[in-house]
N, C-alpha and C positions, 0 to 999 in steps of 0.2 A: 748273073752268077757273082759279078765281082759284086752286087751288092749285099747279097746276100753273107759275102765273107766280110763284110764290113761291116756288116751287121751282128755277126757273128763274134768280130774280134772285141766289138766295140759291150757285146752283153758278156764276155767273158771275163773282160778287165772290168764293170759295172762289176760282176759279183763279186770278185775277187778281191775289192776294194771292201765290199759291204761284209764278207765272211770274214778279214783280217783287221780292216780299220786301220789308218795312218796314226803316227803320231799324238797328233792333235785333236785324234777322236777320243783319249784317254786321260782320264785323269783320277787324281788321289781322292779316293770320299774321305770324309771329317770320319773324325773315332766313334762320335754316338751314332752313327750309323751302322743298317746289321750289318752282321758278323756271322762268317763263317767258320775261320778259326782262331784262335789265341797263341801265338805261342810264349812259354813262359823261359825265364832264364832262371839255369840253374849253377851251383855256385860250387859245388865238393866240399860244402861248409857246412858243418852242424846248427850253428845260429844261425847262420844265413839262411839257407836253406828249409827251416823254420818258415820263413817268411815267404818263401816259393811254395811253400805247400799248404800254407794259409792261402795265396791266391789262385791254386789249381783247384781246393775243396772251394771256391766262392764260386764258378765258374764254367768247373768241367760237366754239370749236367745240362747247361744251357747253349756248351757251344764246344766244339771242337780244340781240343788241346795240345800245344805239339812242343815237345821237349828233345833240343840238341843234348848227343852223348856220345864221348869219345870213346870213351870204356865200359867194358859189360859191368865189371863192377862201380862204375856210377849210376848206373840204371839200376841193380840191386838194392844197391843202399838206399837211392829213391824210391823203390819202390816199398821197402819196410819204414821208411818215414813217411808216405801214404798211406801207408794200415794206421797209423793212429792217428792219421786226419779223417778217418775213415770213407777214402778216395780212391774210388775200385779204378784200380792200374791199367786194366784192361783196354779199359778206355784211351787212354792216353796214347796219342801216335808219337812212337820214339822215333826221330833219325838219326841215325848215325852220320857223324862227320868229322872233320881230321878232327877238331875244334868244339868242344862246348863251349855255350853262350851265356853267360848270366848277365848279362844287360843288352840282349835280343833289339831292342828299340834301335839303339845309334846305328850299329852296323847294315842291318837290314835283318830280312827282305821287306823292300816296299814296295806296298802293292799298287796298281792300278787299274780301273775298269773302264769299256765304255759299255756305250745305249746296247747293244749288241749280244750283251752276255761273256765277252771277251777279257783277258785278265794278261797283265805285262808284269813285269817289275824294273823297278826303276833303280839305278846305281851309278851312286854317286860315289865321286873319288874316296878315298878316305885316308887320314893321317893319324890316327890315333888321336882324339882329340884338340888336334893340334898344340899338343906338348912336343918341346923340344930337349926335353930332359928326362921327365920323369919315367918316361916307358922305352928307354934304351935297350931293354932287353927285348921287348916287342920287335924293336927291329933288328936287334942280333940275329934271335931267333925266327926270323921271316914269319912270325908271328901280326905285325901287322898288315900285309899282303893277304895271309890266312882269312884274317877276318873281316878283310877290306873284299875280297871275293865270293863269301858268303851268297849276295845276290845270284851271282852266275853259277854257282853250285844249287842253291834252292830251284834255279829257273831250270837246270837240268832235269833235275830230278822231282818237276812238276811237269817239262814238255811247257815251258812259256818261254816267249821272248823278251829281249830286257834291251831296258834305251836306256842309257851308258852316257856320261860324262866325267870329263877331266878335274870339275869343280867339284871340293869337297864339303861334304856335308852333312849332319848324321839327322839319326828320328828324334832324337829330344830337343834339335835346334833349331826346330822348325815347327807352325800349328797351321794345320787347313778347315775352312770351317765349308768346304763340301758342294760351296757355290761360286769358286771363282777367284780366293781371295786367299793367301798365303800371308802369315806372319813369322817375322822372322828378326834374329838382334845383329844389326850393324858391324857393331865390335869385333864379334863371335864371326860372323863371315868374311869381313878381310882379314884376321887374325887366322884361320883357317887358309887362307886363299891368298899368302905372300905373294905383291906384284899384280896382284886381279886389281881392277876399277870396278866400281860396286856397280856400277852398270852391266857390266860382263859377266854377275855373280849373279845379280838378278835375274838377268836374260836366262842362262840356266837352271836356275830352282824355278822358274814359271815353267820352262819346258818342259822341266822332268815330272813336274809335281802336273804337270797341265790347269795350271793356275793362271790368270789374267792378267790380276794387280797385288801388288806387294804393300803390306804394311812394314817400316822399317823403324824395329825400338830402336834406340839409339845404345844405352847399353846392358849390359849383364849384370845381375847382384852379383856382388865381389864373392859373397860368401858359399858361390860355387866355381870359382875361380883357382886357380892354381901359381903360385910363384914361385920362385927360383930363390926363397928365402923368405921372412914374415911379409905378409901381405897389409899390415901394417901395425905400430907398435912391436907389439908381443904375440898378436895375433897370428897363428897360419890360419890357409886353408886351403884347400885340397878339394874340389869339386869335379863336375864335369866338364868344367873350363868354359864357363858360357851358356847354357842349355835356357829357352827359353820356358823349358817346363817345371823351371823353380819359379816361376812367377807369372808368369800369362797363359791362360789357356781358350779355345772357342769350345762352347759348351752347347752351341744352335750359332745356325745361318748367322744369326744378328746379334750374338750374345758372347762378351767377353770375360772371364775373372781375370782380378789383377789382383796381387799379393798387397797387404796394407801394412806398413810398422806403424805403430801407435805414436801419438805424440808423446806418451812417457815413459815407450820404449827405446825411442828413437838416438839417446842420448847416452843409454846406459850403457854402450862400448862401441868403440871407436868403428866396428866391423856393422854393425846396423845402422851408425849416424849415416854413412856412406850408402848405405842398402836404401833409405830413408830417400833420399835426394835422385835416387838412379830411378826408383818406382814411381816419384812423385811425377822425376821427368816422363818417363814411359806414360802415366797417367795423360799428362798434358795430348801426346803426341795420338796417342786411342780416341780421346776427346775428337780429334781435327780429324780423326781417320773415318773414310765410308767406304762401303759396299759398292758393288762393281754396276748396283745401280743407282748410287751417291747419296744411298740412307746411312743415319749415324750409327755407331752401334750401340748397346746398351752394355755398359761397364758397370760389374758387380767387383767390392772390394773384398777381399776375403784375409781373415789374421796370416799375420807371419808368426812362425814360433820366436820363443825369447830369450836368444843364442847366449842369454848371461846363466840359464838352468845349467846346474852343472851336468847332468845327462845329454846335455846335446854340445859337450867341446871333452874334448882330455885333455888335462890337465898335467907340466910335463915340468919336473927340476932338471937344469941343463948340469951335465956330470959328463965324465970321462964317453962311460960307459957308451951313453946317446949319442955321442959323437962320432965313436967307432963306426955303429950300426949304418950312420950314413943315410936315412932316410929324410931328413931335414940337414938342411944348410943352417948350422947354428951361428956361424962365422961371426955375428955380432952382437951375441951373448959371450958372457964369461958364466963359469960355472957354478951351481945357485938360484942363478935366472930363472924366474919362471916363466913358462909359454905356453899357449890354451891352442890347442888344435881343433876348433869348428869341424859337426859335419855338418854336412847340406842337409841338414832339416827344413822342410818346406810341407804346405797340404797343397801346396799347386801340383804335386808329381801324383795325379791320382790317376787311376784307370776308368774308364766308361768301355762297358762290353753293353751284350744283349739284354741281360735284365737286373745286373745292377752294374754299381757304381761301386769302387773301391778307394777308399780314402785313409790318410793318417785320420791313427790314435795316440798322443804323443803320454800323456798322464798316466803317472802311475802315482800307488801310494811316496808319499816324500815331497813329490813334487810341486810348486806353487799352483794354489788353487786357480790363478789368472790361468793357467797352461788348461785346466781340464773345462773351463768354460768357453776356451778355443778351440779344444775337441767339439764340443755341443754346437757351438757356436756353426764350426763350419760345416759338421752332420746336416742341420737345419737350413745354410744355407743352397748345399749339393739338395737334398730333397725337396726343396722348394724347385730348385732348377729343374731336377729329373724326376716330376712325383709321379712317372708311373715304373720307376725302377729301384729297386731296395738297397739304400746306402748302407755297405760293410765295412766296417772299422778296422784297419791292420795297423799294428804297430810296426813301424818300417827301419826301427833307428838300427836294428844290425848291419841292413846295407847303404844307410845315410852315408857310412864312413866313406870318402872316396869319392862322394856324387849321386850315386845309386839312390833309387827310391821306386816305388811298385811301377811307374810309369816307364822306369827304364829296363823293368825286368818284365816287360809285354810288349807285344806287337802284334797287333789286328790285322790277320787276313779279310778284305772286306766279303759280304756276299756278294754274288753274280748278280745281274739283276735279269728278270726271266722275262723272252720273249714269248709276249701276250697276241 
């Protein structure tokens, strides 16, 4: 008898292990893997919002669509800027939450699966992209807490569990390529993570991410970066403060792009000389990197756009007026001055779903012809990468400003995977 109860407790806990799965049974799949749902970020912005509804109509008949909405009249107005994308609404899973999301990616949810068919999400601390100034209203308004809990509201209101950490981290500052291997930028995560040892930061993004080994860029293109004044010269700029998905992405198991500035763009302002030397660095450091079974990877260079266009900075005379407003620290400027505000234009922020691929389109009429042969340019080289998925061109520069770009305004729920 008593073996029988020992038998008994022992095939109990066996399943109960197998039905749930620990920890360590789960992990993050890469992006070009299927896909069950999308969700997109949407913004209360007429141009903006343009661009949200260009990648719901790329998208929503091959995969599941899910848009945060705080107000019925956001969901309205979306849905009549979907009649002339001509993107039957219907479809579209809306939820409701304190909080709309237009850049879905950083905050969450992230997903993770194992062998099992079983789905977690993971959550990581979050600070607002670790600015210390510029989203003070975030945390007036417990605004940043809102959307730093995101995960554990999504996990409610799916019935999943979620593995929680103190270290902060968001979806655009980190790339998994789905076998073991996590990339991630140095800078960007003790910049996030005051007083952490990069040993202690690591240990956690493997954890949560259920990753092995780490790749660590060393730094960020400046020119998604944020300062407490010009970033240099004359120059601002105003990014996601670090996001590795201005310039490095894994495209396959073995396969990396990395952003290129040209040798005779590289000089043409002082904000890509600097872009020029941090990529080249990064380049070196992917060279020496291998795979978790110590293969190299295969590094494709792809254009950077050419931050001297004037389409891709505004341009700003310092006066009374701008000084009031208070959004830039002009303090060492006199008035006159002129100063060029970058956005984070990049074609590194693009999205991979189930059956295609969304990339910038940066050219338009006006524009130097160099800028629309780096549209061609990198269409050619995404289809080569993914020729059995249909590369879409979105022109992304309404939410450049600030960081944004299509990659920050998605996030992939994976598929399950089905026990055979």
């Amino acid at each position: 008898m008593k073996q029988h109860i020992v038998l008994f407790l022992f095939l109990s806990l066996f399943f109960a292990c197998s039905n749930t799965g620990s920890d360590s049974d789960f992990y993050m799949p890469a992006e070009f893997e299927p896909q069950e749902a999308v969700y997109v970020g949407w913004f209360n912005n007429p141009r903006k919002d343009s661009v949200a509804a260009e990648i719901v109509s790329a998208i929503y008949n091959s995969v599941q669509v899910k848009i945060f909405y705080s107000k019925e009249s956001m969901k309205h107005n979306a849905n009549i800027l979907f009649s002339r994308y001509g993107v039957d609404s219907n479809k579209i899973n809306w939820i409701r939450d304190s909080l709309r999301y237009d850049f879905p990616r950083d905050p969450g949810p992230i997903f993770l699966i194992n062998n099992s068919g079983k789905m977690k999400l993971a959550d990581f601390n979050w600070n607002t992209y670790g600015y210390e100034y510029v989203y003070k209203d975030f945390r007036l308004n417990n605004f940043d807490s809102l959307y730093g809990e995101i995960e554990k509201r999504e996990a409610t209101r799916l019935g999943m569990e979620v593995i929680s950490s103190e270290i902060v981290n968001e979806g655009g500052a980190f790339e998994v390529n789905g076998n073991g291997v996590m990339m991630a930028i140095e800078e960007t995560a003790l910049q996030r993570n005051p007083g952490k040892a990069l040993e202690e930061i690591e240990k956690e993004y493997l954890r949560l991410t259920g990753s092995k080994k780490m790749i660590w860029l060393k730094r960020a293109v400046i020119h998604d970066r944020a300062f407490d004044g010009p970033t240099i010269d004359n120059w601002f700029t105003g990014g996601a403060n670090g996001h590795i998905d201005e310039m490095a992405r894994f495209v396959s198991p073995n396969t990396i792009l990395l952003a290129q500035i040209s040798d005779e763009e590289r000089s043409s302002n002082p904000i890509s000389k600097i872009d020029y030397e941090i990529l080249e660095e990064n380049f070196k450091i992917l060279q020496q990197a291998t795979d978790i079974n110590g293969k190299p990877f295969q590094i494709i260079r792809v254009p950077a756009p050419n931050l001297n266009v004037p389409d891709y900075f505004t341009k700003i005379i310092v006066n009374d007026e701008w000084r009031e407003e208070g959004s830039l620290n002009l303090s060492s400027f006199d008035n006159g001055d002129t100063i060029r505000i970058t956005r984070a234009v990049s074609y590194m922020n693009f999205f991979i779903s189930n059956d295609v691929v969304l990339i910038a389109k940066y050219w338009k009429e006006g524009m130097p012809e160099t800028e629309k042969k780096k549209d061609e340019e990198v269409k050619k080289i995404l289809q080569q990468v993914f020729s059995e998925r249909k590369i879409i061109q979105i022109n992304p520069l309404a939410i450049n400003r600030g960081g944004g770009g299509i990659h920050c305004a998605t996030q992939q729920q994976p598929k399950r995977k089905s026990l055979e």
